[in-house]
BALOBA-1460 file (C-alpha; in Angstrom, 3 decimals):
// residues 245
<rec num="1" residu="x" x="-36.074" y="58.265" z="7.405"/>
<rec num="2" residu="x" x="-33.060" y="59.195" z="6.536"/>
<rec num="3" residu="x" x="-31.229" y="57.457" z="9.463"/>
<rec num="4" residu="x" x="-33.028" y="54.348" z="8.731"/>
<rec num="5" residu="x" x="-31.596" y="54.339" z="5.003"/>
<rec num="6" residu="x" x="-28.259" y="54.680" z="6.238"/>
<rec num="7" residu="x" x="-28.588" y="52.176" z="8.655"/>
<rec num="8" residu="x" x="-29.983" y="49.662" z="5.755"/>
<rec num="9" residu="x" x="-27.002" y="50.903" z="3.336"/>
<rec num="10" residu="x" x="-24.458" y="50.230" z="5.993"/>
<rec num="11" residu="x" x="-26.165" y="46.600" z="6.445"/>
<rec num="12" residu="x" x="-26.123" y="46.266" z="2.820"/>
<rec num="13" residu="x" x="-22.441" y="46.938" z="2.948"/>
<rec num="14" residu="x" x="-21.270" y="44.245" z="5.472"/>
<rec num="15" residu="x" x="-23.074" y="42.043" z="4.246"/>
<rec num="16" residu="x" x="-21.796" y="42.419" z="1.291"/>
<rec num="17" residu="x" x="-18.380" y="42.652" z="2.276"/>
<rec num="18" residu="x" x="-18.858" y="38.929" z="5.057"/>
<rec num="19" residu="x" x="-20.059" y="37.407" z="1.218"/>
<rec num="20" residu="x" x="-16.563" y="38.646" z="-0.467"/>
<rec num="21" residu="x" x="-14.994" y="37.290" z="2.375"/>
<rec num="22" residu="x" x="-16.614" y="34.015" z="2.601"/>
<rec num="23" residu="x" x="-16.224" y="33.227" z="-1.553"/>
<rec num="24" residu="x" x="-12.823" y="34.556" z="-0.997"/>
<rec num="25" residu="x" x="-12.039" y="32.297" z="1.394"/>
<rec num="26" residu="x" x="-13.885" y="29.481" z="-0.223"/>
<rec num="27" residu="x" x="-11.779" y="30.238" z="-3.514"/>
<rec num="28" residu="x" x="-8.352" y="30.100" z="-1.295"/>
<rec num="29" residu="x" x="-9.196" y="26.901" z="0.081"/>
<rec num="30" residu="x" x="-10.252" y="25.159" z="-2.821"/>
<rec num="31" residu="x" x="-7.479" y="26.686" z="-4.797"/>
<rec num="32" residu="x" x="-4.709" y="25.622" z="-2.350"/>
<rec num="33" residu="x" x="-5.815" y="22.011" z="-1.811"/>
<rec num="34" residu="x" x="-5.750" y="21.724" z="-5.784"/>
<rec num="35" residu="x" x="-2.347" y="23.339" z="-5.778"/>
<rec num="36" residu="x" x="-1.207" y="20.735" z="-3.058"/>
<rec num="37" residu="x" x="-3.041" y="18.121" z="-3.444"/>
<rec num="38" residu="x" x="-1.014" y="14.210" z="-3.998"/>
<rec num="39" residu="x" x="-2.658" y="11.243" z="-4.530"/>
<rec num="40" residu="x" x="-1.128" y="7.964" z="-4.791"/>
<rec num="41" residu="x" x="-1.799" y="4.161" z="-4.548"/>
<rec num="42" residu="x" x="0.712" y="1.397" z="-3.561"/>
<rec num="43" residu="x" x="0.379" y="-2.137" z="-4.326"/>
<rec num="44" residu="x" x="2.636" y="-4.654" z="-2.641"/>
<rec num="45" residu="x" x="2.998" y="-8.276" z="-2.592"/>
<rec num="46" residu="x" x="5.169" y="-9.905" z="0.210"/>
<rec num="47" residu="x" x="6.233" y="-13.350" z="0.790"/>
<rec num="48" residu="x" x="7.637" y="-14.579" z="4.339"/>
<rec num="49" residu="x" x="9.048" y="-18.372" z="4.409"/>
<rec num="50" residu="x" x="10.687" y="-19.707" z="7.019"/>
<rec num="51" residu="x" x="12.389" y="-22.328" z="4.134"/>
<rec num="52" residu="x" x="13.258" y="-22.508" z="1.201"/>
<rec num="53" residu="x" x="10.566" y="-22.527" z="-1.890"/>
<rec num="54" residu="x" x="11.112" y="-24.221" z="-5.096"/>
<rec num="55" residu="x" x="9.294" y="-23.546" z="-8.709"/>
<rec num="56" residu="x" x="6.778" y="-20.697" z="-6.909"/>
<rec num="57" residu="x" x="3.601" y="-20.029" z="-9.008"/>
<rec num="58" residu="x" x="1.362" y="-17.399" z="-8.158"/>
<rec num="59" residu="x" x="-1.889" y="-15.841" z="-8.774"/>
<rec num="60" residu="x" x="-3.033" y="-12.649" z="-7.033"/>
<rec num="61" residu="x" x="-5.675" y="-10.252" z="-7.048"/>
<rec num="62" residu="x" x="-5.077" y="-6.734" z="-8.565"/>
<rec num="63" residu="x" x="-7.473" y="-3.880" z="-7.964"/>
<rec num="64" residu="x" x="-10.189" y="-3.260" z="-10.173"/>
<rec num="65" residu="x" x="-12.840" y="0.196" z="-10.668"/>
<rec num="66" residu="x" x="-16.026" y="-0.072" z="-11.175"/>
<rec num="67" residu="x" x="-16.691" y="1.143" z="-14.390"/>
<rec num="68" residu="x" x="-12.980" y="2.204" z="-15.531"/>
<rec num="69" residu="x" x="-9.652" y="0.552" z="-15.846"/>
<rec num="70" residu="x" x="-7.168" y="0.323" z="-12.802"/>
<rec num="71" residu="x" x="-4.480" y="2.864" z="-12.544"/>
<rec num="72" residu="x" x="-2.416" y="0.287" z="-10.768"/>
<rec num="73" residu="x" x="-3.357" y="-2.446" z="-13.466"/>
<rec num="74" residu="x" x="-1.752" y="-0.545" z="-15.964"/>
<rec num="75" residu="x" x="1.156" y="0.897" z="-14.044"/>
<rec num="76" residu="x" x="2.467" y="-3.289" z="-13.687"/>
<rec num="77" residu="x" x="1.474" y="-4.005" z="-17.249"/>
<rec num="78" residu="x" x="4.231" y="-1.152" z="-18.086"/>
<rec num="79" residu="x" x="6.823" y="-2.783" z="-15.318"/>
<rec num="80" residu="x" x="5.945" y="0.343" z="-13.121"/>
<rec num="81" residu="x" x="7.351" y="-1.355" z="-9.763"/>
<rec num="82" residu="x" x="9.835" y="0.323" z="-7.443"/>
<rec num="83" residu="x" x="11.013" y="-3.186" z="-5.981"/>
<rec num="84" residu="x" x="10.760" y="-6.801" z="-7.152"/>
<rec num="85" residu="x" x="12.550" y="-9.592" z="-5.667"/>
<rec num="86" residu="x" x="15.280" y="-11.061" z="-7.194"/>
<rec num="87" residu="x" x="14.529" y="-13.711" z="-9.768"/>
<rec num="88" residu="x" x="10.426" y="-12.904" z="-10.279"/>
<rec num="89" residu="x" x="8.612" y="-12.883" z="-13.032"/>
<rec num="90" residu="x" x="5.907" y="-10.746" z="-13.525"/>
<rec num="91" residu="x" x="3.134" y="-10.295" z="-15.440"/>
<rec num="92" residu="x" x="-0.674" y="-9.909" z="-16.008"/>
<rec num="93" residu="x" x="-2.911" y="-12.513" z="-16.855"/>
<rec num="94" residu="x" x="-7.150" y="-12.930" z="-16.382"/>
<rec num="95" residu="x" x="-10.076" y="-14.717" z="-16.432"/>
<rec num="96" residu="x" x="-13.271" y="-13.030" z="-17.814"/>
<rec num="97" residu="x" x="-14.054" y="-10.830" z="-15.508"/>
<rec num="98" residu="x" x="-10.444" y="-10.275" z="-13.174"/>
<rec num="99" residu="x" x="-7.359" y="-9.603" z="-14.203"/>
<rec num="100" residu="x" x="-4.833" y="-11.009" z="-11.864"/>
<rec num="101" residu="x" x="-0.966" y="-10.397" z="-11.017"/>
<rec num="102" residu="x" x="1.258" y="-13.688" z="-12.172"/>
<rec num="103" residu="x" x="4.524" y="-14.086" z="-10.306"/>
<rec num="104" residu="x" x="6.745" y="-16.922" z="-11.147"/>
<rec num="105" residu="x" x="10.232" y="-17.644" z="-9.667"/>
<rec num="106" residu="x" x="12.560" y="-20.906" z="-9.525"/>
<rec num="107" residu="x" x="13.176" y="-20.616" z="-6.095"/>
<rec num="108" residu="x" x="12.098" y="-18.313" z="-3.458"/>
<rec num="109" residu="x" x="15.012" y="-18.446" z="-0.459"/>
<rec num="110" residu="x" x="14.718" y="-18.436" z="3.146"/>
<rec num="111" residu="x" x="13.597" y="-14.625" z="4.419"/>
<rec num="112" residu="x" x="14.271" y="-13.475" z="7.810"/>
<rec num="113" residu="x" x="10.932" y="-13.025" z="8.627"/>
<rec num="114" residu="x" x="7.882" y="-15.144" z="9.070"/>
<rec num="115" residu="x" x="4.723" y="-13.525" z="10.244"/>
<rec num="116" residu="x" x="3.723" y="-16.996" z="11.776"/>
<rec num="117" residu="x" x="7.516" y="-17.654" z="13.150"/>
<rec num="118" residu="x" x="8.139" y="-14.309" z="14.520"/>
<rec num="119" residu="x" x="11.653" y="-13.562" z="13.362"/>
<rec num="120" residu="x" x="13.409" y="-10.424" z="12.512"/>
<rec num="121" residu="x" x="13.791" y="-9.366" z="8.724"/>
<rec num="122" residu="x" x="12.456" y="-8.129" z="5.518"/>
<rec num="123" residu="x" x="9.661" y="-10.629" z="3.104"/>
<rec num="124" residu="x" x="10.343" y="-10.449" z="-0.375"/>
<rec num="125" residu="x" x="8.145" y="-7.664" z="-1.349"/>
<rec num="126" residu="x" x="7.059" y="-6.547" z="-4.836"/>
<rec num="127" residu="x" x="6.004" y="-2.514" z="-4.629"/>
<rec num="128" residu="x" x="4.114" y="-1.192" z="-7.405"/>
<rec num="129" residu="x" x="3.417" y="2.626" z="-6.575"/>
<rec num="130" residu="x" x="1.132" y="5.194" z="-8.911"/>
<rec num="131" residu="x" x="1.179" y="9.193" z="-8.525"/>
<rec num="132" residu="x" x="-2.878" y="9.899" z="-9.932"/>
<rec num="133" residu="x" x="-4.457" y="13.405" z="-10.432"/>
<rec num="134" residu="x" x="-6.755" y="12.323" z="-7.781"/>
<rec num="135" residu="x" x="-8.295" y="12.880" z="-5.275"/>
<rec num="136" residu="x" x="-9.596" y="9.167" z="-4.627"/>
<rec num="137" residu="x" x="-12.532" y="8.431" z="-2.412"/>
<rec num="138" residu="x" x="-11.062" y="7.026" z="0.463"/>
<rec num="139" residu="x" x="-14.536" y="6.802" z="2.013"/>
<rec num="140" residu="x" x="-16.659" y="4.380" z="-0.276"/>
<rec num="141" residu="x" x="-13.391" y="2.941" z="-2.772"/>
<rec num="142" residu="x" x="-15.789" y="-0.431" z="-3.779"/>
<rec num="143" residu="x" x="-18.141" y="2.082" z="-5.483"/>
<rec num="144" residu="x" x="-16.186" y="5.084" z="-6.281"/>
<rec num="145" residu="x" x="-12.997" y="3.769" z="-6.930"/>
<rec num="146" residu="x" x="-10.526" y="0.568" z="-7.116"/>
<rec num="147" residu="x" x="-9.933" y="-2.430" z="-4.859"/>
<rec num="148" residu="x" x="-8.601" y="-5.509" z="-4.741"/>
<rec num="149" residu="x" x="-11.265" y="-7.899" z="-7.110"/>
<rec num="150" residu="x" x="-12.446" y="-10.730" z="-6.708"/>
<rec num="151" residu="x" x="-13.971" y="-10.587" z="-3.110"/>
<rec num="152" residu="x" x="-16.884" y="-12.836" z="-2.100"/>
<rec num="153" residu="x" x="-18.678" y="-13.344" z="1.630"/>
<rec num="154" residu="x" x="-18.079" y="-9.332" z="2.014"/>
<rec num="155" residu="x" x="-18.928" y="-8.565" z="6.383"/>
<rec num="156" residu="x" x="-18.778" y="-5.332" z="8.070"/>
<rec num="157" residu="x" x="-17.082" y="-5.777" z="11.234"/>
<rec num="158" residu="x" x="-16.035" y="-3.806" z="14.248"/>
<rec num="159" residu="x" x="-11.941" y="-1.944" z="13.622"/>
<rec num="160" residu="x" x="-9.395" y="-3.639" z="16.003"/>
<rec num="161" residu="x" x="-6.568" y="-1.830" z="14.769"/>
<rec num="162" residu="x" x="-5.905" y="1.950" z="16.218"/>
<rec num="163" residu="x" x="-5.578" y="4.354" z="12.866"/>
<rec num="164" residu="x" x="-3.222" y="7.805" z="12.296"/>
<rec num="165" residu="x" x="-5.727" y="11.088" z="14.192"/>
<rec num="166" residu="x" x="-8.734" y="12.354" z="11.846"/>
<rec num="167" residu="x" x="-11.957" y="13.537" z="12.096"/>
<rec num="168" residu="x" x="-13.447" y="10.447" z="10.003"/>
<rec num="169" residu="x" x="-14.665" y="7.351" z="11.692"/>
<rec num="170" residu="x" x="-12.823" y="4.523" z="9.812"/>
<rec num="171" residu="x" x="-15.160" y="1.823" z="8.642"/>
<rec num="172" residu="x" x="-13.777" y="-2.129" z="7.982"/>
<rec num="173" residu="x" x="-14.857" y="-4.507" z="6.021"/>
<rec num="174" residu="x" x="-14.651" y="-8.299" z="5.704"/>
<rec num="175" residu="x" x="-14.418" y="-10.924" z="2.982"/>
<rec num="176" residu="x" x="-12.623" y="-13.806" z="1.155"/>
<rec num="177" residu="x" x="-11.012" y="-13.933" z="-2.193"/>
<rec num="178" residu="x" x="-8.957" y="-16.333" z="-3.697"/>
<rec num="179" residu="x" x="-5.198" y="-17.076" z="-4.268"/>
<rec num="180" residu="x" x="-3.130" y="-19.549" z="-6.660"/>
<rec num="181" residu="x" x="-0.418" y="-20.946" z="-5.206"/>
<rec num="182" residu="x" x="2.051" y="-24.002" z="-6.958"/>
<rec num="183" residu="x" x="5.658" y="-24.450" z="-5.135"/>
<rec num="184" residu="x" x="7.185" y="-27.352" z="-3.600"/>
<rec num="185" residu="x" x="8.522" y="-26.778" z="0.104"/>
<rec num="186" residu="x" x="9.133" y="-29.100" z="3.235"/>
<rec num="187" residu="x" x="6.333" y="-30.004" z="4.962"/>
<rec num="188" residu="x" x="6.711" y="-27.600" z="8.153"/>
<rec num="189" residu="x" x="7.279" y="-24.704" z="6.074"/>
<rec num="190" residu="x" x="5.335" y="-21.648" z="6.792"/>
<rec num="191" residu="x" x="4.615" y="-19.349" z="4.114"/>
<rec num="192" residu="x" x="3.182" y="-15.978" z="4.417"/>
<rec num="193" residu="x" x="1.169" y="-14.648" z="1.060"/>
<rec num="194" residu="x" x="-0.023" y="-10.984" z="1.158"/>
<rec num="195" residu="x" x="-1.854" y="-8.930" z="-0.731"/>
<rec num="196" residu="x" x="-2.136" y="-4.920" z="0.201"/>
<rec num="197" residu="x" x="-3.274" y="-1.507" z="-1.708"/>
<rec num="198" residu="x" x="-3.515" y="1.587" z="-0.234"/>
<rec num="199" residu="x" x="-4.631" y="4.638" z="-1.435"/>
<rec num="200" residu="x" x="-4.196" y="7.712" z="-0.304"/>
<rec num="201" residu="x" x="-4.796" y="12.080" z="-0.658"/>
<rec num="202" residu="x" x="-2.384" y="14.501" z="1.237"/>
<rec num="203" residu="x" x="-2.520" y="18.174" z="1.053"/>
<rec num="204" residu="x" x="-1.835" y="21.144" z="2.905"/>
<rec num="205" residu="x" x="-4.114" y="24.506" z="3.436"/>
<rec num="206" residu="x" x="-3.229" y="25.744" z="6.709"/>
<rec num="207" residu="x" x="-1.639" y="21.828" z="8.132"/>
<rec num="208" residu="x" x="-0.981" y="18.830" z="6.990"/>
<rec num="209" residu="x" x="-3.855" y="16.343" z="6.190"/>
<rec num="210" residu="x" x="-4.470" y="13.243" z="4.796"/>
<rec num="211" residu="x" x="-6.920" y="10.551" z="4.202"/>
<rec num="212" residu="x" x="-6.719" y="7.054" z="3.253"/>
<rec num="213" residu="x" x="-8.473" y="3.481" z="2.436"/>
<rec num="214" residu="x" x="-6.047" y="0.371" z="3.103"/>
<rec num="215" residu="x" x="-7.210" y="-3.478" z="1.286"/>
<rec num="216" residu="x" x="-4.968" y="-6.134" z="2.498"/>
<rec num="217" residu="x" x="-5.777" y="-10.194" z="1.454"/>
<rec num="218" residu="x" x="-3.213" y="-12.655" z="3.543"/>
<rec num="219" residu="x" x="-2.603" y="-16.145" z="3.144"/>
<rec num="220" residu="x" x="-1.089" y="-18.550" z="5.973"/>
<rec num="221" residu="x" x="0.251" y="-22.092" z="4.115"/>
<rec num="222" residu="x" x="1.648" y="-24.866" z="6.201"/>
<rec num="223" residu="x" x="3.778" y="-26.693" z="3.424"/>
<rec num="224" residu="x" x="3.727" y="-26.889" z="-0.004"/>
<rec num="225" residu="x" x="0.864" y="-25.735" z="-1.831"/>
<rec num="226" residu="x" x="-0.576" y="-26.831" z="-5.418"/>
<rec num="227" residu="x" x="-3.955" y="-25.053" z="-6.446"/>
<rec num="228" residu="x" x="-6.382" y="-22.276" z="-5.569"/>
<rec num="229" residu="x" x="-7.066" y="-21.359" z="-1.909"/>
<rec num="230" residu="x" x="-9.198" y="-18.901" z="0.108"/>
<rec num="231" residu="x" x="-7.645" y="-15.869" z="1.629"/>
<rec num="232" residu="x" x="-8.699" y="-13.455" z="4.685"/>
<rec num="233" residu="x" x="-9.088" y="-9.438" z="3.662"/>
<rec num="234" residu="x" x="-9.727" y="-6.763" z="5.059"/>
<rec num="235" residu="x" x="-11.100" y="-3.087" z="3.762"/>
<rec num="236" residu="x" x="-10.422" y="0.045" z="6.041"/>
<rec num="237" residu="x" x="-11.745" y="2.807" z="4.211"/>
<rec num="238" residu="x" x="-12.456" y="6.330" z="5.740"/>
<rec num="239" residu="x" x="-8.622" y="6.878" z="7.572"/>
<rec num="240" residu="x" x="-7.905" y="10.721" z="8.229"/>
<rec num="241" residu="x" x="-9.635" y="13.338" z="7.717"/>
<rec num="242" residu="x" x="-12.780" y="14.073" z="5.872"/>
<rec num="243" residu="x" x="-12.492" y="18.032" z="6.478"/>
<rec num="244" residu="x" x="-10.564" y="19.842" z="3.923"/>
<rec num="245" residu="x" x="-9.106" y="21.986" z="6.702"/>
């Protein structure tokens, strides 16, 4: 009898002990990727002409959250960019349900590269990035967090594009929104509009891990342009890892 109570005490001891060890561990993990943990989104507009643009009016989507206000809506209401071209104008403006990113600029010059004409060189680019407290859902961003608004004819469709190593199966999504765009241009000009937000966690437990969503709207214009037009975007969201560790 007595052997078998020391034989249950001893069980009652490790087992104890593997539970310590396990909400230890549990408590160091989740502690560490707090203590570690960056989120950020980026925002960028680029422009590529292969000539010269005159009196440039834009419209562009900004990202929107269901059921709060955009972190990156407010950081370029407060002139939170990093970059902006020389000579642009930006501000916010809406309708009733979007807000939307107004760019205007007198002339837009020549940039060295066209994504149409395939010539070396930086677009002018507009970067708006925004340190959060995080971490954003890179996995479902339409329902849990912010992306570019308004989208319309929304497709899942296979990924073509080979992403960073993870343990997540990235998921992409297709659909059409809308851009303004008013500038005056010689008729064989090719102009490039784009559109992209990315958001993204990194931390660090025992490595280096990250995980991401990336929403990108692009818009190919042959010649000048004077109105509203449909552009081509695409959601990637579950890049990286999913696994804490």
């Amino acid at each position: 009898m007595d052997r078998v109570l020391r034989v249950l005490v001893v069980l009652f001891v490790v087992a104890i002990s593997v539970t310590a060890g396990v909400f230890s561990f549990v408590a160091y993990v989740d502690s560490r990727y707090a203590e570690t943990l960056v989120a950020t989104y980026e925002y960028q507009v680029n422009v590529e002409t292969d000539g010269p643009l005159s009196n440039l009016l834009l419209f562009l989507p900004l990202p929107a959250r269901a059921g709060g206000s955009s972190e990156v809506v407010r950081a370029a209401g407060a002139r939170g960019w990093t970059e902006i071209p020389y000579g642009w104008n930006v501000t916010l403006t809406g309708t009733e349900k979007y807000t939307l990113l107004e760019v205007t600029a007198a002339s837009v010059p020549t940039t060295g590269e066209c994504g149409a004409c395939g010539r070396d060189g930086a677009p002018h680019t507009l970067t708006i990035p925004v340190t959060v407290r995080g971490p954003i859902d890179p996995r479902d961003p339409v329902g849990n967090d912010e992306v570019l608004e308004p989208r319309f004819s929304v497709m899942e469709r296979a990924c073509t594009e080979a992403f960073p190593r993870g343990d997540s199966t990235p998921r992409c999504t297709g659909y059409e929104t809308s851009f303004f765009a008013d500038y005056t241009a010689y008729p064989a000009t090719t102009v490039v509009i784009s559109v992209e937000l990315t958001g993204t966690n990194r931390w660090n437990i025992f490595s280096e891990r990250s995980s991401e969503f990336r929403d990108t709207a692009r818009l190919t214009i042959l010649g000048e342009s004077h109105g509203w037009q449909t552009a081509r975007g695409e959601l990637v969201s579950g890049i990286g890892y999913s696994s804490l560790w």
